[in-house]
C-alpha positions in Angstrom: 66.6 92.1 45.0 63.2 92.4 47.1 65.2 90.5 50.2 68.1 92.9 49.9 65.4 95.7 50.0 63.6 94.4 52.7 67.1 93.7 54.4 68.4 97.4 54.1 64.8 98.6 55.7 65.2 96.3 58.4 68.9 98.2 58.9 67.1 101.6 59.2 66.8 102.8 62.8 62.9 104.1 63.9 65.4 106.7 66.4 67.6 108.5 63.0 63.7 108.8 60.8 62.5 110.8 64.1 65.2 112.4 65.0 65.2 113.5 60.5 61.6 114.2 60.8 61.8 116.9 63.9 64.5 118.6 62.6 63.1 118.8 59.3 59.6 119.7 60.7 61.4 123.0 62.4 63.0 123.8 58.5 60.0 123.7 56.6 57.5 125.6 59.4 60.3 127.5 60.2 58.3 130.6 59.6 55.9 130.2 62.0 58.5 129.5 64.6 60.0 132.8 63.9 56.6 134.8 64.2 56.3 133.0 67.8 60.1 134.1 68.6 59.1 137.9 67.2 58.9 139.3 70.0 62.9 139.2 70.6 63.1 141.8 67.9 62.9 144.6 70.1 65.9 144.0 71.5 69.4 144.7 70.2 72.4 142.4 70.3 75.0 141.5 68.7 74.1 137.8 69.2 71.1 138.2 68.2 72.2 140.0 64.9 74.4 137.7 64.5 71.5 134.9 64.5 69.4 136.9 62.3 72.4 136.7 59.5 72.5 133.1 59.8 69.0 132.2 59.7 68.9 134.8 56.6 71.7 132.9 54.6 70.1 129.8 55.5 66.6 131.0 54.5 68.1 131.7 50.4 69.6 128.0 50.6 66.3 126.8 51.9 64.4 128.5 49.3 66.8 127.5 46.3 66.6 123.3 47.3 63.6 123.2 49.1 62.2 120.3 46.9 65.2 117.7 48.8 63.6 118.6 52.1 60.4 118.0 51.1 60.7 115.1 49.4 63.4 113.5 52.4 60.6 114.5 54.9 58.2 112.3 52.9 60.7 109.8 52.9 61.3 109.5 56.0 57.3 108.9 56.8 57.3 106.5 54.3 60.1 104.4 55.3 58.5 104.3 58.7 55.6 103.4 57.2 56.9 100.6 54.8 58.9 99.4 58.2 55.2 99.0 60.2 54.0 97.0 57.1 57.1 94.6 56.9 56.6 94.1 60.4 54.3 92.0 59.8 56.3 89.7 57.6 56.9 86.9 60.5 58.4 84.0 59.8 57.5 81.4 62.8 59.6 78.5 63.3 59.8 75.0 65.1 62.8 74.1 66.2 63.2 70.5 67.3 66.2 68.2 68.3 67.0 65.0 69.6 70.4 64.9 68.9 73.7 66.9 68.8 75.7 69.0 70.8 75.3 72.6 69.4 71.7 74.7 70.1 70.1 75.6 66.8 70.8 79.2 65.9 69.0 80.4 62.3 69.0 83.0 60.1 67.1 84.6 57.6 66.1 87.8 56.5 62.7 88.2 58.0 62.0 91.1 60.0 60.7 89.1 62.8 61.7 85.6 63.3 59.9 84.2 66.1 61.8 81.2 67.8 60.2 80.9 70.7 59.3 77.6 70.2 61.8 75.4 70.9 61.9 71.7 72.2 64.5 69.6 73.4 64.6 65.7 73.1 67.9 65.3 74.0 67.6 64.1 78.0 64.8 62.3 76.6 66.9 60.4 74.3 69.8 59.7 76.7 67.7 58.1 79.5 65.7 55.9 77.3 68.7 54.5 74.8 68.9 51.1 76.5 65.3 50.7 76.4 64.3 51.7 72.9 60.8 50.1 73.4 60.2 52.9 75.8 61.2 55.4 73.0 57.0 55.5 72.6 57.1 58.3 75.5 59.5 60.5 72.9 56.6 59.7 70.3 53.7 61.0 72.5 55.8 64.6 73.0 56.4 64.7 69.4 53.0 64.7 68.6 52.1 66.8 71.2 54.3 69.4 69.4 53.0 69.4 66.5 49.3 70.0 68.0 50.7 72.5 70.0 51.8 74.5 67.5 49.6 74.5 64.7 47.4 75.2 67.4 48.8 78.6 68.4 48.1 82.2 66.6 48.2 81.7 63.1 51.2 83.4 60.8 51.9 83.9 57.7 55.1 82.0 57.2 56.0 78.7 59.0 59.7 77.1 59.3 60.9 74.0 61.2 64.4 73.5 61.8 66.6 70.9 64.1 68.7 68.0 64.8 66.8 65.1 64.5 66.8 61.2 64.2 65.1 59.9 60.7 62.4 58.5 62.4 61.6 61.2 64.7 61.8 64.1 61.6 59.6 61.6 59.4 56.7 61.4 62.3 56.9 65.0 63.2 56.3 65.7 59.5 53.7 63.6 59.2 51.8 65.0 62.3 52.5 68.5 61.1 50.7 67.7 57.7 51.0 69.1 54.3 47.6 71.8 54.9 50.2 74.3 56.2 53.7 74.8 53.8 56.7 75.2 56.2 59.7 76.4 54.9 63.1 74.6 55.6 66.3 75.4 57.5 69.3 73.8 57.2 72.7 73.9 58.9 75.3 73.2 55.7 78.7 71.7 57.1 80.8 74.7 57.1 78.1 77.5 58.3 77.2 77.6 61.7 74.0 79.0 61.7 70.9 76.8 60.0 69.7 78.8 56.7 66.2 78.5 54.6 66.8 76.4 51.6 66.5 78.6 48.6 62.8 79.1 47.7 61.3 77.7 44.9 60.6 81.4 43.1 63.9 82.2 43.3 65.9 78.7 42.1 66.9 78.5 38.8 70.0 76.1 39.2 70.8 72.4 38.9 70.6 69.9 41.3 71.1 66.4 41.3 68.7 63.8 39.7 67.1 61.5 41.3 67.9 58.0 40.1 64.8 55.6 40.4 65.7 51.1 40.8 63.0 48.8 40.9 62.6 45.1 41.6 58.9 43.7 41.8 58.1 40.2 43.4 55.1 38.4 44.8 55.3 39.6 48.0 53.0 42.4 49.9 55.9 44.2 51.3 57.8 47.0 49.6 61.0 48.1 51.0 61.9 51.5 49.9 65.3 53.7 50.1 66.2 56.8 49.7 69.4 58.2 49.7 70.8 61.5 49.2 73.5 61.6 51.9 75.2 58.1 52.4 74.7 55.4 49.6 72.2 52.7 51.3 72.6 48.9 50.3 71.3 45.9 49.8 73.4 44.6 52.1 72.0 46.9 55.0 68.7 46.1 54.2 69.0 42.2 54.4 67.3 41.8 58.0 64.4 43.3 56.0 64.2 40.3 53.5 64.9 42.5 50.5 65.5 40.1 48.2 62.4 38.4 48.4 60.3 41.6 48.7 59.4 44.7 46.6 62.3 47.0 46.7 62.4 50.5 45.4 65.5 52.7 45.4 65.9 56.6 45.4 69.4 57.5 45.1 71.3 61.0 43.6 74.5 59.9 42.2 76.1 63.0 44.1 75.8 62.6 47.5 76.6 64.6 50.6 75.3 66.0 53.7 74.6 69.7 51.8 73.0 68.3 48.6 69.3 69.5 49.3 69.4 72.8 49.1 66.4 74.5 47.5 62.3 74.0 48.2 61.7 73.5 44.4 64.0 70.4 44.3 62.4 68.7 47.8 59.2 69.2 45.9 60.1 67.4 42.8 62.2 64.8 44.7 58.9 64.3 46.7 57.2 64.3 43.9 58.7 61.5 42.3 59.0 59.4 45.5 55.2 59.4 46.1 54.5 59.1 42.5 56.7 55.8 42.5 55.2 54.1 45.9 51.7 55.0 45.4 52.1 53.3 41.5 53.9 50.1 43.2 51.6 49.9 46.5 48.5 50.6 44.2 49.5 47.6 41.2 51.1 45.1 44.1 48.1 45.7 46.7 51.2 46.2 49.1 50.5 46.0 53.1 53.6 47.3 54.3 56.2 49.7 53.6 59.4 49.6 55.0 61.4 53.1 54.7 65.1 53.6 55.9 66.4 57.0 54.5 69.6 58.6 54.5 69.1 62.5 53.9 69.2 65.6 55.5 66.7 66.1 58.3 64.6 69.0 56.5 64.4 66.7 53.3 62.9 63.5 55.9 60.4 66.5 57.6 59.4 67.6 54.3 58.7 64.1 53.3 57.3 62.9 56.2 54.4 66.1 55.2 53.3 64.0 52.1 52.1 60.5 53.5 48.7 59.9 54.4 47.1 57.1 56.3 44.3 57.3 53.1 46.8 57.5 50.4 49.7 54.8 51.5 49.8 51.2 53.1 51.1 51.0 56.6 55.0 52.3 56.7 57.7 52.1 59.3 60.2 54.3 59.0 63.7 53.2 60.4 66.5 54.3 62.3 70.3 53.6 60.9 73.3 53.5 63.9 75.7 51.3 65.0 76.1 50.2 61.2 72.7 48.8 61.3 68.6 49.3 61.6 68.1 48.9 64.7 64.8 50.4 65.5 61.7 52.4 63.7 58.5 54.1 64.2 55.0 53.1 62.4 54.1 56.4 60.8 50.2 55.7 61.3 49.9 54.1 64.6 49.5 56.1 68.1 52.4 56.6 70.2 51.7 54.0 72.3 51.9 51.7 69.7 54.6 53.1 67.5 57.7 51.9 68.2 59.0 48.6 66.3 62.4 47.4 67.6 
């Protein structure tokens, strides 16, 4: 209901409240208009008699609803005035993408959406694929965003929203921190603009459930999964050794590209994740972590927020293409040193 306020306001033109305003300013001090004007009294015309009935007529109206000018001319001041407050309801976002054809164009409901930053990783991407080691250089810009703009003016309201690969959303998540929240966008399959992910005062639905599978062995590696999108296997995760390491699987029993759709369910899904590792890493004195993920890129940002170099063991976070995990970055390391092929 507030939104749909705030929405309407936003609708309002500044140009129709003044335009209101003057007109109403001349009916109620209409009086002392006429006593400037007085002097045109001493002449006689039909015109002007003609005026003087109007302005006569109009004056009983005036005097019988009076009240409705009044209170419209307060309006008016007061939606101008609620319109200066809401403008400082600014939602800044960073948009980011390394991948995809289509720029990323959101929308919300904020009166001021400031998009100006925007970064493309896509040339970046394109020269480098045949020399993945080199993908390092990609690593040192992503950083540099993330300094760059928690660096800038502070706001009230932050966003992030883009195309990303896992590993690159994961880091830049990571680097961002979880200090400052960021709201989510989103580009579901048949909109064409990205949209926040319903906030977490406002959901009151289902969503899925995130089923939890856990193997423990000796071993001071702990592959982890997480799929919300595509089902992830064993089978895909066999160059990783998983059957002679730890291996813990996150899985929603509904999957599809859409499923993550509100804050309050990224924050219990996180939740649950961390809960799990930091038990298993904590119990198994585990030295590496192994993460390949298969979720929407706002779910991997969000998640990439929560790890801490203090908190967790050493993770890699992997890249799925050509049917396989090809390369990854190490979420803890400098860019120079980041990229595991």
């Amino acid at each position: 209901m507030l939104k749909k306020f705030k929405e309407l306001i936003k609708k309002i033109s500044y140009k129709w409240l003044i335009v209101i305003i003057i007109i109403e300013t001349v009916i109620i001090f209409k009086d002392a208009f006429i006593d400037i004007f007085s002097f045109l009294n001493q002449f006689n015309s039909e015109t002007l008699d003609t005026i003087k009935m109007h302005y006569n007529n109009f004056n009983v109206l005036y005097e019988k609803y009076k009240y409705i000018f009044y209170i419209t001319y307060a309006g008016c001041f007061g939606l101008i005035g609620i319109k200066l407050y809401l403008k400082k309801e600014k939602i800044k976002v960073m948009i980011v993408n390394s991948l995809g054809n289509t720029k990323v164009n959101i929308l919300t409901q904020y009166l001021q959406e400031d998009t100006s930053f925007e970064k493309d990783l896509r040339n970046d991407v394109k020269l480098l694929e045949n020399n993945i080691s080199e993908y390092k250089q990609i690593v040192k810009k992503l950083d540099g965003f993330a300094e760059e703009f928690m660096s800038a003016e502070k706001e009230n309201n932050y966003a992030f929203a883009g195309i990303l690969h896992t590993p690159f959303a994961l880091r830049l998540g990571y680097k961002i921190g979880d200090e400052t929240y960021f709201k989510l966008f989103h580009k579901r399959r048949d909109d064409e603009k990205f949209k926040l992910l319903k906030e977490k005062e406002e959901y009151s639905g289902n969503y899925p459930k995130l089923k939890v599978e856990k193997r423990l062995t000796e071993s001071d590696e702990l592959i982890v999964s997480i799929s919300t999108t595509f089902p992830i296997t064993e089978a895909q995760l066999e160059k990783f050794d998983v059957a002679n390491c730890n291996y813990l699987k996150f899985e929603t029993l509904e999957k599809s590209f859409d499923i993550i759709d509100s804050e309050k369910q990224v924050n219990k899904y996180k939740e649950l994740i961390f809960k799990e590792i930091r038990k298993i890493t904590s119990s198994k004195t585990i030295k590496v972590i192994r993460l390949c993920i298969s979720s929407s890129v706002a779910f991997t940002f969000a998640l990439g927020q929560g790890f801490s170099e203090k908190y967790d063991s050493k993770v890699i976070i992997y890249n799925y293409e050509n049917q396989q995990y090809t390369w990854g970055i190490k979420l803890f390391e400098d860019a120079e040193n980041s990229i595991e092929i």
